[in-house]
C-alpha positions in Angstrom: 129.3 3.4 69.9 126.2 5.0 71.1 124.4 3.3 68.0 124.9 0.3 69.4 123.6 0.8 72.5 120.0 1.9 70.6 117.1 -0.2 71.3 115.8 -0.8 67.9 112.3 -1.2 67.3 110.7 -4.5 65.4 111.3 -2.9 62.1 115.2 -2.4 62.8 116.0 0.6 60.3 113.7 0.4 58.0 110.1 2.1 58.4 107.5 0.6 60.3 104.5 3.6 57.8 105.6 2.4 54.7 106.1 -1.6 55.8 102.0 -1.5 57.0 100.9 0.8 54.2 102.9 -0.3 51.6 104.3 -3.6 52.6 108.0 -2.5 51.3 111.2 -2.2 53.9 111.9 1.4 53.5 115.2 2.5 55.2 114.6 5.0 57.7 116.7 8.1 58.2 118.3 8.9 61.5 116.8 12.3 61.6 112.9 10.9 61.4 113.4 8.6 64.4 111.1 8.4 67.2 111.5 6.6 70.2 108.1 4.5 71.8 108.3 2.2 74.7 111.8 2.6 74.9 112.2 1.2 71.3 113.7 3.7 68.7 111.9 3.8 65.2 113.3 5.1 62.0 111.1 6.6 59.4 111.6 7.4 55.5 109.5 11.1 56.0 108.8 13.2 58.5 105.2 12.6 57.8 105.5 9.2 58.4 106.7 9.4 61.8 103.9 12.2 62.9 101.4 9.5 61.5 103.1 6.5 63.5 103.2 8.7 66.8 99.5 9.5 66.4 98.8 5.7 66.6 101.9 3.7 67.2 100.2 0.5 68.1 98.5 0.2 64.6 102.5 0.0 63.7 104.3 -2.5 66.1 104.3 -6.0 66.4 101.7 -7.7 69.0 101.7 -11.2 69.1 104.0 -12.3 67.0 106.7 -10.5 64.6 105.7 -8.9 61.5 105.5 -10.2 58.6 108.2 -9.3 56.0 107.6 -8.7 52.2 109.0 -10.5 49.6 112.1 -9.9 47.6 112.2 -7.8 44.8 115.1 -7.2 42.7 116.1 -4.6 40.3 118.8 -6.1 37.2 120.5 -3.7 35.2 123.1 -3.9 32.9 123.1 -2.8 29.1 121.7 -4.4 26.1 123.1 -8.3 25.3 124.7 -8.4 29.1 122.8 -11.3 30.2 120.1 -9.8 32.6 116.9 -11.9 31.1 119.1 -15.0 31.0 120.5 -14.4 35.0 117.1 -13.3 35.8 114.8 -16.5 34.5 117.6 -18.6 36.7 116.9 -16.7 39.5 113.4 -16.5 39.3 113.1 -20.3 38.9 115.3 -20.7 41.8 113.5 -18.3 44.0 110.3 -19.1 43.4 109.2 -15.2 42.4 108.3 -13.8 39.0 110.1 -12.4 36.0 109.0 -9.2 34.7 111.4 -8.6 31.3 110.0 -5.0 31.1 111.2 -3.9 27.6 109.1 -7.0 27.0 106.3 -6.2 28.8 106.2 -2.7 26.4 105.8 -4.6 23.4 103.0 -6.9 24.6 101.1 -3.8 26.0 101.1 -2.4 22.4 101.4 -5.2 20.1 97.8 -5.8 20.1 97.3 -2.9 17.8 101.4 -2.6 16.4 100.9 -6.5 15.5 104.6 -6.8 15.3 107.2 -5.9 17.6 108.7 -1.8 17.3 112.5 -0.7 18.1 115.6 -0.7 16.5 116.4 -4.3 16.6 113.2 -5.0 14.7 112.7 -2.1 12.3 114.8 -4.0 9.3 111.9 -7.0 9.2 109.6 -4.4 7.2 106.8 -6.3 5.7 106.4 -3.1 3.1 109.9 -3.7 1.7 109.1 -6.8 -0.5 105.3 -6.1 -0.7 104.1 -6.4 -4.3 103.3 -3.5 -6.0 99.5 -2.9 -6.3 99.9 -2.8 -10.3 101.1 -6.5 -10.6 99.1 -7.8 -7.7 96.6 -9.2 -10.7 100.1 -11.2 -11.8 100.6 -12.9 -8.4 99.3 -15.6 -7.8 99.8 -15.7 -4.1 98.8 -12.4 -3.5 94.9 -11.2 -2.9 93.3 -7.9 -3.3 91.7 -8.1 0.3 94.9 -8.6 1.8 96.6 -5.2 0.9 93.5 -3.4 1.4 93.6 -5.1 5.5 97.2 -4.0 5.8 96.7 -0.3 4.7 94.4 0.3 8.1 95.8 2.4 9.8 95.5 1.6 14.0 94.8 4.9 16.0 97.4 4.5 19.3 96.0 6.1 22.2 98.8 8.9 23.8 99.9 6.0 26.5 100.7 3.8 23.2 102.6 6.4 21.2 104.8 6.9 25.3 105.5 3.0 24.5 106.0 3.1 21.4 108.7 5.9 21.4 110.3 4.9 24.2 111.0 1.5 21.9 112.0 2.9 19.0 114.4 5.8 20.3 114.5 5.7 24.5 112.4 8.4 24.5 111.6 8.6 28.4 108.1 7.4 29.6 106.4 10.0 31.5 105.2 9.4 35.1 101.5 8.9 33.9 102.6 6.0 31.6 104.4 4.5 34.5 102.1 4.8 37.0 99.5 2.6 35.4 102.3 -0.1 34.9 105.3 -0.2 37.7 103.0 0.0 40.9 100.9 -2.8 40.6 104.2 -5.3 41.1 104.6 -3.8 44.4 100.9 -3.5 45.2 99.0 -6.0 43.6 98.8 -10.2 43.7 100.2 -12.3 43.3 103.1 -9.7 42.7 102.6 -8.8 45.7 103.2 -11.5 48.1 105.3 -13.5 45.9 107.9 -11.2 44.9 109.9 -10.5 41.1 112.7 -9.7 40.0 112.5 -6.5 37.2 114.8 -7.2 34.4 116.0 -3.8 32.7 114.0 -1.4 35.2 114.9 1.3 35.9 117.2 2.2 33.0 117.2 5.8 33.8 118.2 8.3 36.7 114.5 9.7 36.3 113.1 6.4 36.4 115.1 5.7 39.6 114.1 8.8 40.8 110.4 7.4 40.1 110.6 4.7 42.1 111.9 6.9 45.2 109.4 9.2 45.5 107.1 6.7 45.1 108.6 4.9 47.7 109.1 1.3 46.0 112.2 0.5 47.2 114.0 -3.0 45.5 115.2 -5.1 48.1 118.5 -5.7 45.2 119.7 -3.9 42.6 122.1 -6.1 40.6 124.5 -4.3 37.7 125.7 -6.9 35.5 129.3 -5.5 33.9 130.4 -6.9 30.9 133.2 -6.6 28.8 132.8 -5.3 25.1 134.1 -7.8 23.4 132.0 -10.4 25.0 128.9 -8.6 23.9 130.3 -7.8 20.4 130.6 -12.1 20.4 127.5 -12.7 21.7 125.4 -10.7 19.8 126.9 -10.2 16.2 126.8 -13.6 14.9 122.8 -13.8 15.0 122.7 -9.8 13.6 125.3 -10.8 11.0 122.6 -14.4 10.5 119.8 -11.9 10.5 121.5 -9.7 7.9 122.3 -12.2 5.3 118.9 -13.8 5.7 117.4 -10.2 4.8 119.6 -10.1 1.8 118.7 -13.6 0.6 114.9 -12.4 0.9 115.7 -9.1 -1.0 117.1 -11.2 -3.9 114.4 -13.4 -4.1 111.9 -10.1 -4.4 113.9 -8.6 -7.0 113.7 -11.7 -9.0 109.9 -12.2 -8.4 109.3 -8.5 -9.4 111.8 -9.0 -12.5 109.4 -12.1 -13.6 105.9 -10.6 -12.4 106.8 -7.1 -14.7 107.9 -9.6 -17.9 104.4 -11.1 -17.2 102.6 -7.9 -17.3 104.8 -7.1 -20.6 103.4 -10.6 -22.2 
């Protein structure tokens, strides 16, 4: 009841620091509040209210109300539950951007990977059918200059091997990987006054716990729940389409090896 009768400030609950310095809505705790021109303020540290009580004015609406940032949404939900799907509908509707960030990982790397890493993709091997250098000179598709390209080896810099394991076996990415990628959507344009929703992010409690202390607070978080089986339909008959077409390709490289080696015997 005595909440009620509180005289909030032009920021409600959330922080009037972090909404100026770093244009999110931050909910304030009870315990930092502060009261100015009979208004009571809430803010997310203790530091944050000792720096608005310095210089209030810098903080509070003049003229006319402040101006509020966009939305940002956080979708979670595990693998085949129909995030990116929900989240490019949204996005469309809404006018803000999609960031599909298990996708934005690969991009990030795939300029020196070339193809995409993780489990889903490690059966496309190229080196599983590749001709044996011995009967190369039998081929007549393949060239010398082409095996010799494909045995450079590309040099990933300790930021690229974060990415990389973190695609191939959720290996966690440490803060200094993170911090050149997830602050920027909340900092910089057009992120930054349009708005995104982050499909897949944060998949962990330490990433959560990363976004917290850096005090990028998602206006939504959305958990998509999905039954088993509805995954287990949804995503086995293009694995099961994958797998045959990976056997129909291993077949065919038998049989070309079988008739390259009977040309090296002639």
């Amino acid at each position: 009841i005595m909440l009620k009768k509180r005289l909030m400030g032009d920021t409600k609950h959330f922080c009037p620091v972090s909404l100026k310095e770093n244009f999110v809505l931050y909910p304030g705790l009870p315990e930092n509040a502060a009261k100015y021109k009979e208004k009571i303020y809430y803010f997310s540290t203790s530091e944050y209210r000792d720096k608005f009580l310095k210089n209030p004015e810098e903080y509070v609406a003049h003229n006319e109300p402040l101006k509020a940032p966009p939305l940002r949404v956080c979708l979670l939900g595990i693998h085949g539950a129909g995030k990116t799907t929900c989240a490019r509908q949204i996005a469309d509707k809404l006018g803000i951007f999609h960031i599909q960030f298990e996708e934005y990982l690969q991009e990030l790397i795939l300029p020196k990977t070339k193809r995409k890493v993780g489990p889903s993709f490690e059966e496309d091997d190229e080196d599983d059918n590749k001709i044996p250098e011995e009967l190369e000179d039998f081929s007549p598709t393949m060239t010398k200059t082409k095996t010799a390209k494909s045995k450079k080896k590309v040099k990933l810099t300790d930021e690229e091997e974060a990415i990389k394991a973190n695609l191939m076996d959720n290996t966690g990415l440490p803060p200094e990987v993170l911090d050149k990628i997830v602050p920027d959507w909340w900092k910089k344009e057009p992120f930054r006054s349009t708005g995104f929703i982050l499909d897949g992010f944060p998949r962990t409690s330490d990433e959560a716990n990363y976004l917290s202390e850096q005090g990028l607070c998602p206006d939504v978080a959305v958990y998509i729940q999905v039954e088993e089986d509805d995954i287990l339909n949804r995503l086995f008959p293009p694995r099961l389409k994958k797998w045959k077409d990976r056997q129909r390709k291993k077949k065919e490289y038998k049989k070309k090896l079988k008739q390259l080696k009977a040309k090296k015997r002639v």
